[in-house]
N, C-alpha and C positions, 0 to 999 in steps of 0.2 A: 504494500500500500504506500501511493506516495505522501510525502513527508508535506508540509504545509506549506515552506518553502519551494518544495520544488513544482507544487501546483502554481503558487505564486509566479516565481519564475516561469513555469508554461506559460500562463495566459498573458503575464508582459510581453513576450516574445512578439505575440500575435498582433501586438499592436505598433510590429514596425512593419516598413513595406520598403519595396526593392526603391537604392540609391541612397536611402537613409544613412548619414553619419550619425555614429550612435556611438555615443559613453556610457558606460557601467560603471557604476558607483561601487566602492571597496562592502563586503558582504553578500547578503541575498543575493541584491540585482550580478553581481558576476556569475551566476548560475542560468541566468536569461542566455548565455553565451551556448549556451550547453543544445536550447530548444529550439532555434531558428527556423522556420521551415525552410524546406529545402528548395522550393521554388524563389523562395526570398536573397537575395544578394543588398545583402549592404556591407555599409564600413566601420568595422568595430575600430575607436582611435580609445587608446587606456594611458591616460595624463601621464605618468612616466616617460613615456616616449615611444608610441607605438602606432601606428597607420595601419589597418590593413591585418588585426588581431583576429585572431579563429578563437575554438574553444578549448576549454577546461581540456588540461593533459592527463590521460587515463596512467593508474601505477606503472609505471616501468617505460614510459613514453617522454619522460622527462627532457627538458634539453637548459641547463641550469643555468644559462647565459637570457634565458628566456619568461620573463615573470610580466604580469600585470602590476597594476597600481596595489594590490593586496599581497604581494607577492605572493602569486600562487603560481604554478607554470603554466603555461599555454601554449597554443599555437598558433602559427602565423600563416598566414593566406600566400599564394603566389602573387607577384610583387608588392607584397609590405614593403613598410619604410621605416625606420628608426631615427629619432630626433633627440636632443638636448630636450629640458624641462622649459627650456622659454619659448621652443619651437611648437612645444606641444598647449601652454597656458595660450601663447598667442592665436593657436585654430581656438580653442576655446573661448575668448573674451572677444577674438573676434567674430562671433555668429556666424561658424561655419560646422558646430553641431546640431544637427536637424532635435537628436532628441537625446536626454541623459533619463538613466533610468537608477534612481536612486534611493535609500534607505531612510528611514525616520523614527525617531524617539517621538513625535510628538507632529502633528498636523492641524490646524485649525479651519474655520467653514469660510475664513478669508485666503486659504492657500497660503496661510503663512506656518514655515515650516522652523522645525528645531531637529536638527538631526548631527549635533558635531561634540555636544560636551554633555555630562549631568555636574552640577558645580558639587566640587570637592571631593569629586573622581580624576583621578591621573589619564589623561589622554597624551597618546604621542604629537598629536598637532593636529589641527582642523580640518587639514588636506584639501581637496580640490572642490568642494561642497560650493563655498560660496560663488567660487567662479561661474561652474556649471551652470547654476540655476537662473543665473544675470545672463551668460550667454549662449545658454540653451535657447530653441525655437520653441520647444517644447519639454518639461518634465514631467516625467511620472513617477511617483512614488511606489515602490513594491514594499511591502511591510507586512509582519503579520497584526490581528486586526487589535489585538490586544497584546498586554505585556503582564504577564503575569495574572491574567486576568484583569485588566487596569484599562481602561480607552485609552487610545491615541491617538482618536481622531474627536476634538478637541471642539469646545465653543472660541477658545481662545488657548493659543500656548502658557505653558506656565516655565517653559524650559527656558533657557538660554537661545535667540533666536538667529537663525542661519541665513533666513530669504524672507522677504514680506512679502506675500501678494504674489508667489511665483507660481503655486504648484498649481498644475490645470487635470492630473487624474493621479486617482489613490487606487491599488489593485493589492489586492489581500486575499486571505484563503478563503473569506466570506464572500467578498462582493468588490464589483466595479465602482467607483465611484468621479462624476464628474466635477470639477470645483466650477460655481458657476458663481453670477452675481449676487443672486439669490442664496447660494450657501450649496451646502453637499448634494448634489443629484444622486440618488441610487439608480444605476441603468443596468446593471447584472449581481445576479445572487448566485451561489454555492447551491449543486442540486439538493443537497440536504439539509437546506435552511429555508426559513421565510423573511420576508422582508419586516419582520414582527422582532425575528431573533436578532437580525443585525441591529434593530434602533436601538436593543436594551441594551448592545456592548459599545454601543455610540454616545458618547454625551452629546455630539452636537447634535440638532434635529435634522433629520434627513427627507431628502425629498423623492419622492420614488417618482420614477418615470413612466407615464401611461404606457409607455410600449418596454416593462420589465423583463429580462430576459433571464433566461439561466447561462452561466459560464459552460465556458467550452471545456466538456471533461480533458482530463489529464490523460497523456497518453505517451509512452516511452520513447 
């Protein structure tokens, strides 16, 4: 049975399309690497310095000269490219990432996101969050829907704030969810949920979409 995360990652996958440059944020979202469909052709770029990134390296397929922004190993597409860290912030700040797909502590119904500290937690450094989300076309949050049982998708952040007013869709192992001006859209549920069970692990109120769908099962 697949794992929460890896349903998550499935259904972000689906929501890029052929030509897209697409950044994965360090965690979850680098698992979307993994489900791509195969008709799709985009450009995975991983702030480290990489053009042209494939997927998650299987045990024993390692090549240790070869890591993502999380350093995990990976692989590289036929002509990838390798760059310095200014080369890679610069495609970034310059809006020539179509779409990052990224993690979050904490979400609100203004699309303002907290995803880099918990204060008087030791973090190694904030990494490439805040760029992304300024020079992204587009972000989508992959998250699970709760944290310990806890909402994280939010009337208002209570964390330490990353982006104001960035995020445009949240994808969890419950539901789709659009950020709209109005506040959270619900437009896809988990087949074993109702749009009743999502509100109660919602603090913020949620808005369901006439035309509610079920999420596209999971599939290897």
């Amino acid at each position: 049975m697949a794992s929460a995360k890896e349903m998550i990652a499935y259904r972000a996958a689906q929501e890029l399309s052929n030509g897209d440059v697409v950044n994965l944020g360090i965690g979850l979202p680098t698992l979307v690497s993994n489900y791509i469909p195969p008709d799709v052709h985009i450009i995975l770029q991983s702030e480290n310095g990489i053009l042209g990134m494939g997927e998650l390296c299987m045990l024993g397929e390692e090549d240790k000269d070869c890591v993502n922004s999380g350093n995990q190993f990976v692989k590289v597409l036929p002509g990838a490219s390798y760059f310095d860290s200014a080369t890679s912030f610069g495609i970034i700040r310059g809006g020539h990432v179509d779409i990052t797909i990224l993690g979050a502590l904490q979400v609100d119904e203004t699309g303002t996101l907290a995803s880099h500290i918990v204060p008087g937690k030791m973090v190694p450094g904030m990494g490439g969050a805040m760029d992304l989300v300024e020079g992204a076309k587009k972000v989508i949050i992959a998250t699970t829907h709760t944290a310990k049982g806890a909402p994280k998708l939010l009337n208002k952040v209570t964390l330490p704030i990353t982006a104001v007013n960035k995020v445009d869709m949240i994808i969890t192992e419950l539901a789709v969810i659009e950020v709209t001006k109005e506040g959270f859209l619900l437009k896809e549920i988990a087949h074993d949920t109702t749009a009743e069970e999502v509100q109660n692990l919602t603090e913020a109120k949620l808005l369901v979409s006439s035309e509610l769908k079920t999420m596209l099962p999971y599939q290897e």
